[in-house]
C-alpha positions as a Python dict, from the first residue, in 0.01 Angstrom:
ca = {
    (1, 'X'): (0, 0, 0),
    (2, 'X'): (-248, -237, -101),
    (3, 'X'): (-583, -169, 74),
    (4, 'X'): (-860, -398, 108),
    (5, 'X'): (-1155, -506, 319),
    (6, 'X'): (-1091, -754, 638),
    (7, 'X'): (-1348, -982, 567),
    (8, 'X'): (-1066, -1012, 203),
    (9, 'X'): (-771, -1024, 431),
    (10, 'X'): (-572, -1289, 499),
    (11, 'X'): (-520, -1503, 821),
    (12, 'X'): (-261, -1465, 1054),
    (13, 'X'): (-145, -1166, 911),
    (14, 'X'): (-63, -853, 1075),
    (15, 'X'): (-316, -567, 959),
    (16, 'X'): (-347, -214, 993),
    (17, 'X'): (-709, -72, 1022),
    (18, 'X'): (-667, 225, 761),
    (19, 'X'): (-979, 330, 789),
    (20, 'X'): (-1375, 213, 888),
    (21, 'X'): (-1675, 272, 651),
    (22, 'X'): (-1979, 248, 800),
    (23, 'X'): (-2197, 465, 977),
    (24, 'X'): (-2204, 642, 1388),
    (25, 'X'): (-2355, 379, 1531),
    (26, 'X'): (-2131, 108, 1390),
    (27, 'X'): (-1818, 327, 1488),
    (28, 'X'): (-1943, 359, 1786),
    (29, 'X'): (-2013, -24, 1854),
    (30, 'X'): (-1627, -105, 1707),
    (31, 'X'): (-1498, 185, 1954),
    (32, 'X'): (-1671, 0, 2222),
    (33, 'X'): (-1492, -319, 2134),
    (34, 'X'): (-1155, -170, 2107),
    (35, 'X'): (-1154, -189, 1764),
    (36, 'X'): (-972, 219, 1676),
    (37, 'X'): (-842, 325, 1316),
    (38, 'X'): (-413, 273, 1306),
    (39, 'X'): (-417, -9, 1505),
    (40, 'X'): (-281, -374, 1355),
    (41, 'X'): (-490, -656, 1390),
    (42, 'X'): (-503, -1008, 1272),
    (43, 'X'): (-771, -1259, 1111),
    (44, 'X'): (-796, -1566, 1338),
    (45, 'X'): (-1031, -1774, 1105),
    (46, 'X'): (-1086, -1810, 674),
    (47, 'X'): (-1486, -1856, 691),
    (48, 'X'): (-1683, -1688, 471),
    (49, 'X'): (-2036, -1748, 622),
    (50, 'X'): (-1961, -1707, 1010),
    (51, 'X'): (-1829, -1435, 1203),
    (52, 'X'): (-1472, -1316, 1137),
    (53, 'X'): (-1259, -1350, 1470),
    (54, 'X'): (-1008, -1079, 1509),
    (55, 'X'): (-740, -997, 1821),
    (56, 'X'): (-626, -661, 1819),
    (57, 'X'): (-234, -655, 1828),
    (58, 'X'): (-191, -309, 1937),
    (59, 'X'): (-420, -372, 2286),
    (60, 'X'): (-329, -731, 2290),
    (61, 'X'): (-657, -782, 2317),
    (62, 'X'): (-847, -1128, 2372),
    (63, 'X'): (-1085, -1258, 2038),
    (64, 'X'): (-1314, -1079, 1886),
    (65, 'X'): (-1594, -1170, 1703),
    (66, 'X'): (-1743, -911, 1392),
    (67, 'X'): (-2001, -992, 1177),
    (68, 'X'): (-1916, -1007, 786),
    (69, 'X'): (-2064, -727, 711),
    (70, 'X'): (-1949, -547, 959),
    (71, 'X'): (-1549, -691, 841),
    (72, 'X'): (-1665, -523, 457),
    (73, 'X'): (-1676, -211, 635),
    (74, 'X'): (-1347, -222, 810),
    (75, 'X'): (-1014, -161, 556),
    (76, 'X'): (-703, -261, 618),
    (77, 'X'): (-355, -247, 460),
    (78, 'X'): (-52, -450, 461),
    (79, 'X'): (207, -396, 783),
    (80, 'X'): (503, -409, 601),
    (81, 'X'): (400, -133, 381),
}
């Protein structure tokens, strides 16, 4: 399985969160927002200077916006894999 950061992923895509590297706080703040390692979520937009928008698949979740460097923190791998 091919992992990579979200803010590399690509849209409309079905995503696993493998894991999330970044500190307590930031974990915490991503927890907060539904955002939990092993579940699939997708990429809503291709920007590379504004927020990435995310829905979480697994909670069905409404959009989500995460900063990019927040998104370089998060790494996801392929579904199908």
């Amino acid at each position: 399985m091919k992992i990579i950061s979200l803010d590399q992923a690509s849209v409309g895509t079905p995503h696993k969160i493998i894991e999330i590297n970044a500190g307590l706080e930031a974990r915490k703040k991503l927890l907060a927002m539904g955002i939990h390692v092993g579940d699939f979520i997708s990429k809503l937009n291709r920007s590379s200077w504004s927020p990435v928008l995310i829905k979480n698949l697994t909670t069905r979740s409404s959009k989500i916006a995460i900063g990019q460097g927040l998104a370089r923190k998060i790494m996801v791998g392929d579904e199908r894999q």
